[in-house]
DRENDO-1510 file (C-alpha; in Angstrom, 1 decimal, always signed):
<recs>
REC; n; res; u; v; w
REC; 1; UNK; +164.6; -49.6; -41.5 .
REC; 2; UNK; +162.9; -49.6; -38.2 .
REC; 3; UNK; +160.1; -51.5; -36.8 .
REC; 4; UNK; +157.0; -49.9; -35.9 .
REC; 5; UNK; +156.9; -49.5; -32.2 .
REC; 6; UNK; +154.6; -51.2; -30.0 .
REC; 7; UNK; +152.8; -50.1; -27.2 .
REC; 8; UNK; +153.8; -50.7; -23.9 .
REC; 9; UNK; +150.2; -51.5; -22.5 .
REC; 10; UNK; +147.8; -53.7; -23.5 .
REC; 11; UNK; +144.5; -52.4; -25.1 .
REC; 12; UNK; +142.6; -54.0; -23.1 .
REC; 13; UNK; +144.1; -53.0; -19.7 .
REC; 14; UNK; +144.3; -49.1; -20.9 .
REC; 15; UNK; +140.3; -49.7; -21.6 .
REC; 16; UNK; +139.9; -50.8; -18.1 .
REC; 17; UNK; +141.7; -48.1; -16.3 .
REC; 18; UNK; +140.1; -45.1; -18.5 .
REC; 19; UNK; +136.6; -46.3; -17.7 .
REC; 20; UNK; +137.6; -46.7; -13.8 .
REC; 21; UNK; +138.8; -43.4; -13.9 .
REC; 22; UNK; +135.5; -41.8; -15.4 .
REC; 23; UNK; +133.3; -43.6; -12.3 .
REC; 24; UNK; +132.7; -41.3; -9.4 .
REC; 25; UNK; +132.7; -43.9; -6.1 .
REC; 26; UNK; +132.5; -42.6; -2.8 .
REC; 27; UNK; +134.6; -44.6; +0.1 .
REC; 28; UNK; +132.6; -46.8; +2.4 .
REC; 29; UNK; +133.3; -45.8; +5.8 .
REC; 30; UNK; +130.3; -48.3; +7.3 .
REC; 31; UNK; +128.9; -51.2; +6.5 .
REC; 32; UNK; +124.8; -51.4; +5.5 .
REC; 33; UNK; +123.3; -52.6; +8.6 .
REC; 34; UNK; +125.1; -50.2; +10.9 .
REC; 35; UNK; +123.5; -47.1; +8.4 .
REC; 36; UNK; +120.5; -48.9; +9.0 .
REC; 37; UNK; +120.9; -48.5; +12.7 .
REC; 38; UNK; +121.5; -45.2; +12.2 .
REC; 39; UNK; +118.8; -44.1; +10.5 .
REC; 40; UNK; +116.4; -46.4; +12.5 .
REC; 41; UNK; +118.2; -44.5; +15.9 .
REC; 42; UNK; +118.1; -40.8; +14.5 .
REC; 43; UNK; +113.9; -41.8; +13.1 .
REC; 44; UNK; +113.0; -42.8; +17.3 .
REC; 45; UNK; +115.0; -39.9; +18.6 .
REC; 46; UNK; +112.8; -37.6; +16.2 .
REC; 47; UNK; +109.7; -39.5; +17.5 .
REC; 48; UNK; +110.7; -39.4; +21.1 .
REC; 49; UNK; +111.2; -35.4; +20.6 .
REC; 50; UNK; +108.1; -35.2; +19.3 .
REC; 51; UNK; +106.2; -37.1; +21.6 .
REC; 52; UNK; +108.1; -34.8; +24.4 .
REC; 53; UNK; +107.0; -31.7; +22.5 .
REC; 54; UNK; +103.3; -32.3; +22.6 .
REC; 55; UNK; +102.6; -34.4; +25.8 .
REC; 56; UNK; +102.1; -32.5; +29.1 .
REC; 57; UNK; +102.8; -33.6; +32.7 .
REC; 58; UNK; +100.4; -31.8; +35.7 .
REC; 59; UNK; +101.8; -29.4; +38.0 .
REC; 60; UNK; +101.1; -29.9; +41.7 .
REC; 61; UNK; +101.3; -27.4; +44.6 .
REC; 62; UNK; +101.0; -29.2; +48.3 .
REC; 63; UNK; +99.5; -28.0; +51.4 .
REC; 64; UNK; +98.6; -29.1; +54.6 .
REC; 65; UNK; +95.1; -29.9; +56.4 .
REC; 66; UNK; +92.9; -31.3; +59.0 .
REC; 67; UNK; +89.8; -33.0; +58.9 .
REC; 68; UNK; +87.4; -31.5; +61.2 .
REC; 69; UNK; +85.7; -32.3; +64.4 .
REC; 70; UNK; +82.6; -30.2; +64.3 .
REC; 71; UNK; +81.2; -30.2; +61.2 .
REC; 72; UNK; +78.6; -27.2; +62.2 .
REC; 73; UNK; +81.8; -25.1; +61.6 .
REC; 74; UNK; +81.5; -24.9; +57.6 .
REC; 75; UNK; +77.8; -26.4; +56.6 .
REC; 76; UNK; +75.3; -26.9; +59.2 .
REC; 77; UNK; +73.3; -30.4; +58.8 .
REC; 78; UNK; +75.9; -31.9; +56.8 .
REC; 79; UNK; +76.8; -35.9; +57.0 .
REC; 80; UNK; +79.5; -36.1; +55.2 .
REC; 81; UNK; +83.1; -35.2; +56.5 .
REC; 82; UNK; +84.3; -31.9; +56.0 .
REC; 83; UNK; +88.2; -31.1; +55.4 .
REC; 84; UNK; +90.3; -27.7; +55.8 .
REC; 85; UNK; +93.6; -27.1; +53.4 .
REC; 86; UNK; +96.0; -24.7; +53.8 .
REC; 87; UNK; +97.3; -23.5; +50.5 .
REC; 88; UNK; +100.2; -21.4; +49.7 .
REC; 89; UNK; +98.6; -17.7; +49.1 .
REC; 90; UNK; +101.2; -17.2; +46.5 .
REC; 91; UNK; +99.3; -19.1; +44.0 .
REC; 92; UNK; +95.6; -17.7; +45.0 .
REC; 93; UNK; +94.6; -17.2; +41.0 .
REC; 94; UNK; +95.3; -21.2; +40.4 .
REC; 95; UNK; +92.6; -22.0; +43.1 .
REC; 96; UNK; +89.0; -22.6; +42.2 .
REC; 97; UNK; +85.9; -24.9; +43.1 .
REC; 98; UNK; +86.1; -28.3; +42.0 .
REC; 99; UNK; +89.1; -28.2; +41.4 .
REC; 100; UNK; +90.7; -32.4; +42.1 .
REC; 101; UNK; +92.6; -32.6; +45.1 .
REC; 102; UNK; +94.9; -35.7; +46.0 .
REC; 103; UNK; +94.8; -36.2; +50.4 .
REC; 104; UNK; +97.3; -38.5; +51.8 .
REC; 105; UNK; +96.5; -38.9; +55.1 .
REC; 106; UNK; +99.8; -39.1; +58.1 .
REC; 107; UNK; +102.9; -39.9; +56.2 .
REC; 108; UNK; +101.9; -42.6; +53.8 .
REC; 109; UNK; +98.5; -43.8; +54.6 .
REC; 110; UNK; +95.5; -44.0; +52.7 .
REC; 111; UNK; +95.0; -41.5; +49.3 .
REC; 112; UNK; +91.8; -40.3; +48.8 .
REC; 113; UNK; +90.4; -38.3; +45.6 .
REC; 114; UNK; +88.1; -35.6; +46.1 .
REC; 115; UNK; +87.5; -31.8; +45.0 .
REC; 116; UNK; +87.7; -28.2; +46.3 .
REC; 117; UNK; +84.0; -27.1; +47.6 .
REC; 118; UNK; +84.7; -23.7; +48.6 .
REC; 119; UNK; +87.8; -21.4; +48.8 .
REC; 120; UNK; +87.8; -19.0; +51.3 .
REC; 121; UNK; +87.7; -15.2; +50.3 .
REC; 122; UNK; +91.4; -13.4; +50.8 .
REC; 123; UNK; +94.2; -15.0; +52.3 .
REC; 124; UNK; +93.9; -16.4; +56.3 .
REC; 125; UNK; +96.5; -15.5; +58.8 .
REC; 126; UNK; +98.1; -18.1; +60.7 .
REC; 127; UNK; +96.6; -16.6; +64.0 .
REC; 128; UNK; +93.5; -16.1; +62.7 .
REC; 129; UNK; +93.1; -19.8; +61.1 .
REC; 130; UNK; +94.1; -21.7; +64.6 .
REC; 131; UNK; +91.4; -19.0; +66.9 .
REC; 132; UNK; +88.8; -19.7; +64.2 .
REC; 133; UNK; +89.2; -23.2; +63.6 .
REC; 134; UNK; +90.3; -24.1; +67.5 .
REC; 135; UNK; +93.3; -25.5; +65.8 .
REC; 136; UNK; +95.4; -25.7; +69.4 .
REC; 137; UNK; +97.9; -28.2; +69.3 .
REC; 138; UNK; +98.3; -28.9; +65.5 .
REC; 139; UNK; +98.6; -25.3; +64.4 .
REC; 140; UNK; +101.9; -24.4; +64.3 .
REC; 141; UNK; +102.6; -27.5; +61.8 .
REC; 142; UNK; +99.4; -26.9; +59.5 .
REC; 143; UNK; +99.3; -23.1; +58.9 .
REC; 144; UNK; +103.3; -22.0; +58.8 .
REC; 145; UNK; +102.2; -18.4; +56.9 .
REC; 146; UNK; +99.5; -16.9; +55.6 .
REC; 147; UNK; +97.3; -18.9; +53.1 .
REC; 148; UNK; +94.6; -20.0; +50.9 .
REC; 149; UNK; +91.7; -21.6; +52.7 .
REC; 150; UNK; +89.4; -24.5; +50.9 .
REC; 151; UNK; +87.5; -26.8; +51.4 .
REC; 152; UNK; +87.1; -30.3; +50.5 .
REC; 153; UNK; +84.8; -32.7; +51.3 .
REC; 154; UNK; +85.6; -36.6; +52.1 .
REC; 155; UNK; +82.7; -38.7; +51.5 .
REC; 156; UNK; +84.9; -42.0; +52.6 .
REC; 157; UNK; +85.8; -41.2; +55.6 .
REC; 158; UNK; +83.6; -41.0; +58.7 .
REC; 159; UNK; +84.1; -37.9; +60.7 .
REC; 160; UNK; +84.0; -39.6; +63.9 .
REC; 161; UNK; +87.0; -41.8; +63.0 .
REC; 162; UNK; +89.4; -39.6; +61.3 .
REC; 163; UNK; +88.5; -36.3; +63.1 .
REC; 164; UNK; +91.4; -34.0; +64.1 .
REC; 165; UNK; +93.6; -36.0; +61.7 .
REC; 166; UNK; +96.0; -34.1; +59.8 .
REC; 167; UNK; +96.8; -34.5; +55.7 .
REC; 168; UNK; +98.9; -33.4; +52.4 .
REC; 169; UNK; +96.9; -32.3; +49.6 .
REC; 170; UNK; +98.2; -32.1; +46.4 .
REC; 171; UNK; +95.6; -30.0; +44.0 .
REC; 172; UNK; +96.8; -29.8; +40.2 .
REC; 173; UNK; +97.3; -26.3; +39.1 .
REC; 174; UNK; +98.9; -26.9; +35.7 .
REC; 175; UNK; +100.6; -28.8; +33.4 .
REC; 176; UNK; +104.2; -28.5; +31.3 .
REC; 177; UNK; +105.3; -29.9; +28.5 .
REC; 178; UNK; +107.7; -32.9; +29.0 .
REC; 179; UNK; +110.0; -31.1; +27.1 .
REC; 180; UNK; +110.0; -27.9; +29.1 .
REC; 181; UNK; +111.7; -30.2; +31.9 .
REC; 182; UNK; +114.6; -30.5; +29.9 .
REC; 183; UNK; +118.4; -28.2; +30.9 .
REC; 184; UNK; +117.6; -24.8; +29.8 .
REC; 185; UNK; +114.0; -25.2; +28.7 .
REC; 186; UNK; +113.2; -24.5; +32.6 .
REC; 187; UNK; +109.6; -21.8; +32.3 .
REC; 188; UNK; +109.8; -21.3; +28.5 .
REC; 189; UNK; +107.0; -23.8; +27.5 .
REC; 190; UNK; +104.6; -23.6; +30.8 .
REC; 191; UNK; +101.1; -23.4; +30.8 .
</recs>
C-alpha cells in the first residue's frame, strides 16, 4: 500500500502567496516628498495663472512737447506754466481732459505728474502747429505728422526757467491683462 502523498508546499507559504496575489499595489515610481513638490509646484503655477488672469498692466502712448514761452498763447492771466503735447492722431478717441500724463523732461531729467487740461478739436498739421505756436527751430523734432494737441499744465515748474524746453509725455490710454502679454494671447484680452 501507498503512502498518502504530501504536498509539496507548505500551508503556510501557499496562504501567503494567495493573499499577496488578491492585493492590488500600484508601483512607486517617486518617493513622498518629491509628490509633494509636485503638487506644491503645479498649486503656485495655478495661483500664478490666476493672478496673471485678473491683474492688469497700463497701456501708454508717447509724444512729444514743449513748454511754452508766452503763456497769453493758451489762457490769458495765467501763473502757472503751460505745456503743449503732440499726440499720435491715430489714437484721438483715447484722449480726454484730465486724463494723467507722465513728462520727462530732455533725455532723463526730472519726471513730473500732471493731467490733460484741454485737447485741441481735430487733428493739427505739422505746418500749422510750428506757424501757430512759433515753434522755429524745435519743430521738425516735436511735430513729425499730423496729431492730437493737449494741453497740460505744470504747476512745478516756473515758466521763466524751463521755457522752450522740450519733453516725452507718456498719457495712459489703457490697460491689458498680464496674461494677454503672453505668445499668442497678443490683442485677445485688451481693454
Amino acid at each position: 500500500m501507498l503512502a498518502p502523498k504530501a504536498p509539496i508546499f507548505r500551508e503556510k507559504a501557499v496562504k501567503q502567496y494567495m493573499q499577496g496575489r488578491d492585493k492590488d499595489t500600484l508601483p512607486r515610481f517617486i518617493s513622498l516628498p518629491t509628490a509633494l513638490l509636485l503638487w506644491m509646484l503645479c498649486g503656485l503655477l495655478l495661483a500664478v495663472g490666476g493672478i496673471a488672469w485678473t491683474e492688469e498692466v497700463p497701456l501708454y502712448t508717447t509724444g512729444q512737447g514743449i513748454i511754452l514761452a508766452d503763456q497769453n498763447q493758451l489762457q490769458p492771466g495765467s501763473s502757472t506754466t503751460m505745456a503743449l503735447v503732440f499726440l499720435p492722431a491715430e489714437q484721438t478717441a483715447a484722449f480726454h481732459r484730465g486724463q494723467p500724463v507722465q513728462i520727462t523732461l530732455g533725455g532723463s531729467g526730472p519726471q513730473i505728474n500732471s493731467t490733460i487740461t484741454e485737447i485741441a478739436p481735430g487733428v493739427i498739421s505739422p505746418y500749422r502747429a510750428c506757424k501757430q505756436y512759433r515753434l522755429e527751430n524745435n519743430c521738425a523734432l516735436l511735430v513729425a505728422r499730423p496729431s492730437i494737441l493737449a494741453k497740460v499744465q505744470l504747476r512745478t515748474l516756473s515758466a521763466l526757467t524751463y521755457a522752450g524746453s522740450t519733453f516725452t509725455a507718456k498719457v495712459q490710454v489703457g490697460s491689458q491683462r498680464i496674461i494677454s502679454l503672453l505668445i499668442g494671447m497678443g490683442g485677445s484680452v485688451r481693454k
